[in-house]
C-alpha positions as CSV (number, residue, x, y, z in Angstrom):
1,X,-32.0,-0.4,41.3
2,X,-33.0,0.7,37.6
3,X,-35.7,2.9,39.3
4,X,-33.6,4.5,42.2
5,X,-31.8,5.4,38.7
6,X,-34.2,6.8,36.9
7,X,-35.3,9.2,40.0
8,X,-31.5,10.6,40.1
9,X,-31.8,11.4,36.1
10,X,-34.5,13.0,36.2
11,X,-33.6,15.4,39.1
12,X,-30.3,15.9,37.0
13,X,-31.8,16.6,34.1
14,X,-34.3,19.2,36.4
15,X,-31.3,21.2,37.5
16,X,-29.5,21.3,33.9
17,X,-32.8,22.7,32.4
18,X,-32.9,25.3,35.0
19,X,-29.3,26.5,33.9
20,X,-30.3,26.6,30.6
21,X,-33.0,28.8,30.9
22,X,-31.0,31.1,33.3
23,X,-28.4,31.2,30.8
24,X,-27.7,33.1,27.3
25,X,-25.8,32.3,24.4
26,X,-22.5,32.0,23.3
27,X,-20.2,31.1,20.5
28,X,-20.3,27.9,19.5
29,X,-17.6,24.9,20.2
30,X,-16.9,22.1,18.5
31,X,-18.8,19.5,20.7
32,X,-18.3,16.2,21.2
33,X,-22.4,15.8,21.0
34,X,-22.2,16.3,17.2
35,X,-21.6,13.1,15.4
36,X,-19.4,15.3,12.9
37,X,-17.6,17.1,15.2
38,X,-13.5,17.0,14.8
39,X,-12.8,15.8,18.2
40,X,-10.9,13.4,20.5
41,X,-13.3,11.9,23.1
42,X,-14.6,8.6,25.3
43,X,-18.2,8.8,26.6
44,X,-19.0,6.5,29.2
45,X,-23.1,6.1,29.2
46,X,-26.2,4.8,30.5
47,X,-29.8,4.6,28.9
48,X,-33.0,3.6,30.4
49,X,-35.9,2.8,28.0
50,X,-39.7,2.1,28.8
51,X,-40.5,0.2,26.8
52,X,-44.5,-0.7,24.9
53,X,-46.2,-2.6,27.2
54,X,-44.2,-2.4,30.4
55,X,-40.8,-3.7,29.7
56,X,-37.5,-1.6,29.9
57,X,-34.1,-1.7,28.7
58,X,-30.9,-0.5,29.6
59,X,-28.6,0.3,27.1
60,X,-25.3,0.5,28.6
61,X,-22.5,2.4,26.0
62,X,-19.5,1.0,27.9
63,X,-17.1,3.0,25.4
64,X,-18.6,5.9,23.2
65,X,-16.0,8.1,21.2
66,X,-13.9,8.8,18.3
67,X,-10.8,10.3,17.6
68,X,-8.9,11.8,14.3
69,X,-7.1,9.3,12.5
70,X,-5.9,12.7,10.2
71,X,-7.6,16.1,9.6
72,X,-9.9,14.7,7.3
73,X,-10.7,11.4,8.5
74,X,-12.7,10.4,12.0
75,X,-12.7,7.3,13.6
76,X,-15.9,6.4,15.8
77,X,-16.6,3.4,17.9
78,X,-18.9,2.4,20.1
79,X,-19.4,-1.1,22.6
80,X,-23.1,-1.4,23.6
81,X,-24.3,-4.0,26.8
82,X,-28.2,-4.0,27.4
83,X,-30.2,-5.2,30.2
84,X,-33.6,-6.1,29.8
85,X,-36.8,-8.2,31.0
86,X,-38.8,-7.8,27.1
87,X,-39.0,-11.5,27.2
88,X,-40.5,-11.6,30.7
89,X,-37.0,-12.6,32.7
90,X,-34.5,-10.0,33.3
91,X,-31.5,-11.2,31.0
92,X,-28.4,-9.4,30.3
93,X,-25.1,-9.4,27.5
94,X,-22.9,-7.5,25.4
95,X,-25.5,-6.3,22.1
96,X,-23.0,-4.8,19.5
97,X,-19.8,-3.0,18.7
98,X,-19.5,-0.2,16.3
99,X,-17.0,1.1,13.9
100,X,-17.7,4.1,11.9
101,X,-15.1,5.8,9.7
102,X,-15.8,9.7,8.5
103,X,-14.4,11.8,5.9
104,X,-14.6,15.3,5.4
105,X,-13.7,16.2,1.7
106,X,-14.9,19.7,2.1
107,X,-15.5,22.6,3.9
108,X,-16.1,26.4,3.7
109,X,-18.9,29.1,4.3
110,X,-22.0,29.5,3.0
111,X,-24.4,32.6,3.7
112,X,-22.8,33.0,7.0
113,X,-22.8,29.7,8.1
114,X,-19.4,27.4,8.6
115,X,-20.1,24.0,7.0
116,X,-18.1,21.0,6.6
117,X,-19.3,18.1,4.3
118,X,-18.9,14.4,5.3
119,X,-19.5,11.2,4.3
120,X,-19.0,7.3,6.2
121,X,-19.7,4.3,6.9
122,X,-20.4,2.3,9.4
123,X,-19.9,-1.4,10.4
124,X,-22.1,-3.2,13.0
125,X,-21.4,-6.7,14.6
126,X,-24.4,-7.6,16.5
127,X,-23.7,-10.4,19.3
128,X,-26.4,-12.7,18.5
129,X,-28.1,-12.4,21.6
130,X,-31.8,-12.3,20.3
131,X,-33.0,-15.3,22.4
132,X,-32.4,-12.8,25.6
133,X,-34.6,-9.9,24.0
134,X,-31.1,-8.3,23.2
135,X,-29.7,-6.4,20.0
136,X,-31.3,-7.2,16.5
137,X,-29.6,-10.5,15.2
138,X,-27.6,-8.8,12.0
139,X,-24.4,-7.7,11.5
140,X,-24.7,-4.5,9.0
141,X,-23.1,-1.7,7.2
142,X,-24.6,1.6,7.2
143,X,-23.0,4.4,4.3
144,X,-23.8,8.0,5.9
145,X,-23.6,11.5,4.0
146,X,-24.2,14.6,6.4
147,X,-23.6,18.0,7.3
148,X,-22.1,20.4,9.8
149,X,-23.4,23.4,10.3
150,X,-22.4,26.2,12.9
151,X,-22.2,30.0,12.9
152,X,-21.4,32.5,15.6
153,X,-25.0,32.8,17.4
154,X,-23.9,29.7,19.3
155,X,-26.1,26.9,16.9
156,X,-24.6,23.9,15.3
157,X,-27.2,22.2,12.5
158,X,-26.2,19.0,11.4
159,X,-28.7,16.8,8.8
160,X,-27.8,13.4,8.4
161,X,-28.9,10.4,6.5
162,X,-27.8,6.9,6.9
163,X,-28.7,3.2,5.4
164,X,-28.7,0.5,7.0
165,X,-28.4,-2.9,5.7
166,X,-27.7,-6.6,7.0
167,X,-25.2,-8.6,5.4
168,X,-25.0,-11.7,8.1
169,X,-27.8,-12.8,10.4
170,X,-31.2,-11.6,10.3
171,X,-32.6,-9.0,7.4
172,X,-32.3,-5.2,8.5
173,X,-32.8,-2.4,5.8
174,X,-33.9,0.7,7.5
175,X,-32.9,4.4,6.1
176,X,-32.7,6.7,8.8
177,X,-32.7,10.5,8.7
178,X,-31.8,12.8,11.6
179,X,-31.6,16.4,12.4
180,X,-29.5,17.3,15.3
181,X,-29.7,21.0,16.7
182,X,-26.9,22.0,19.3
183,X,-26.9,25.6,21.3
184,X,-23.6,26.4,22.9
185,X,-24.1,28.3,26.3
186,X,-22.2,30.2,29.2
187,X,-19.9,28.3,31.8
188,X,-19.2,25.5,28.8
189,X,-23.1,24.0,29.2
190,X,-24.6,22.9,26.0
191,X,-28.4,21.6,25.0
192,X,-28.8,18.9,21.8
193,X,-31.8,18.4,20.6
194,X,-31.8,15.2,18.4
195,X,-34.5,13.9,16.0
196,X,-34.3,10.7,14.2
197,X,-36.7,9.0,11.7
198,X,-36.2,5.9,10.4
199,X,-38.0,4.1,7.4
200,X,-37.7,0.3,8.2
201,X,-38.1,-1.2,4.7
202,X,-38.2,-4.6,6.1
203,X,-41.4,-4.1,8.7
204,X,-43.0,-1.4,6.4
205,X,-42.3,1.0,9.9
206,X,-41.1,4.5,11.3
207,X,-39.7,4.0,14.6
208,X,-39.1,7.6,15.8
209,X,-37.8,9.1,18.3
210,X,-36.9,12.7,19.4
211,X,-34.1,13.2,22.6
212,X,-32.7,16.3,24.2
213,X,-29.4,16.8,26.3
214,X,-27.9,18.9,28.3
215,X,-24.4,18.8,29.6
216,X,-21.7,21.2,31.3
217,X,-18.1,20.8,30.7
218,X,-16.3,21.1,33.9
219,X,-13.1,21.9,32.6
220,X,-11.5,21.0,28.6
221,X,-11.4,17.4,29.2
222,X,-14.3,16.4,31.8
223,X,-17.8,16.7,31.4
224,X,-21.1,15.3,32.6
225,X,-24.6,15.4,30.8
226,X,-28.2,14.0,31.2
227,X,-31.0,13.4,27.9
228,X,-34.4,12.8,27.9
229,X,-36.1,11.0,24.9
230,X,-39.5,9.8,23.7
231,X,-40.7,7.5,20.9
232,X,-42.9,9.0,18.3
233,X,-46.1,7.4,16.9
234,X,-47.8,4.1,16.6
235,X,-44.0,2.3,15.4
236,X,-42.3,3.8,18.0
237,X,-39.3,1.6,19.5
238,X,-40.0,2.8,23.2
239,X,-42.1,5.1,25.0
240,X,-40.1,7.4,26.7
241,X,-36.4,7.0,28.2
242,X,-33.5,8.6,30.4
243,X,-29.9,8.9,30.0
244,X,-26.3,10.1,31.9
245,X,-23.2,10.1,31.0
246,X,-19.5,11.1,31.4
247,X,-17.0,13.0,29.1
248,X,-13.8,12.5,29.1
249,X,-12.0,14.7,26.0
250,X,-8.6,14.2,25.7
């Protein structure tokens, strides 16, 4: 099944890169593919990993959104079921659930850019299904301080930074920075490019890992999209993975 999968995503994500190149830019939306984005949304996702030495995962994101509590304050959550054979049997459960509050004290313009500051945190409750090969076995918080950047040539730029740090279960402390590019296109079609590297304190690691997505919005509140991804160097988590999902924005 899982390869019959990964055949249709990568024949998806063929024809969207084929758009894009066909296409030329426009002015910039707020899109629910930036993590700072003021937006009402529920993703519904799938995520296929290949993992070092043979084994894969699928990270299932059976809920993926957010919405605005007020102007100034996002709500994001997140519910996260994995399958996987990493300890040599194909096992499968819920991994975690995600909370993650944003506030946005300030915004404005800066040499022709839009920006608007924010700053979070989020709160991780990991199942505790380790013994399967599934999730990481701590329940953490994670403070966050980034930025959103977007002007009228179509490009959002949004740095973020984010610590994360166990307070029940097994020890994580890993500080993760991430640069996400977005280019807005014609016919509502978007590409992300997403880079994330994080310092794992604990494992004296980098597990990196770069993805890009592209997605068309069929109308103002449905949309579809597929990514491609790839772990970088010797640390990375996996080697190379594929994702879909559904928008709906509401």
């Amino acid at each position: 099944m899982h390869r019959i999968m990964m055949k249709f995503m990568w024949k998806l994500a063929i024809v969207l890169a084929v758009y894009f190149f066909l296409s030329s830019p426009c002015v910039a939306e707020e899109n629910a593919s930036n993590p700072l984005a003021k937006v009402k949304y529920t993703d519904v996702r799938a995520q296929y990993f290949n993992n070092p030495g043979g084994s894969y995962t699928w990270d299932f994101w059976l809920a993926d959104g957010a919405f605005m509590a007020s102007d100034k304050l996002k709500i994001k959550y997140e519910l996260h079921y994995w399958k996987t054979d990493v300890t040599g049997s194909s096992e499968s459960a819920f991994e975690s659930v995600h909370l993650k509050p944003i506030y946005f004290p300030k915004s404005g313009t800066l040499g022709g850019w839009n920006y608007s500051l924010a700053v979070g945190a989020e709160w991780i409750k990991d199942f505790r299904n380790t013994d399967q090969g599934i999730g990481f076995g701590g329940d953490q918080i994670a403070p966050l301080v980034g930025l959103a950047l977007s002007n009228d040539s179509g490009w959002s730029l949004i740095p973020l930074i984010q610590h994360f740090v166990s307070y029940n279960g097994a020890d994580i402390n890993m500080t993760a920075t991430r640069l996400i590019a977005i280019q807005s296109l014609p016919e509502r079609v978007w590409i992300k490019y997403d880079l994330i590297v994080p310092f794992d304190w604990e494992n004296d690691a980098i597990p990196a890992t770069v993805e890009v997505q592209l997605g068309k919005m069929y109308n103002k509140n449905f949309g579809f999209y597929a990514e491609v991804g790839a772990g970088l160097g010797s640390d990375r988590p996996y080697d190379w993975g594929l994702g879909v999902g559904a928008r709906f924005n509401y």
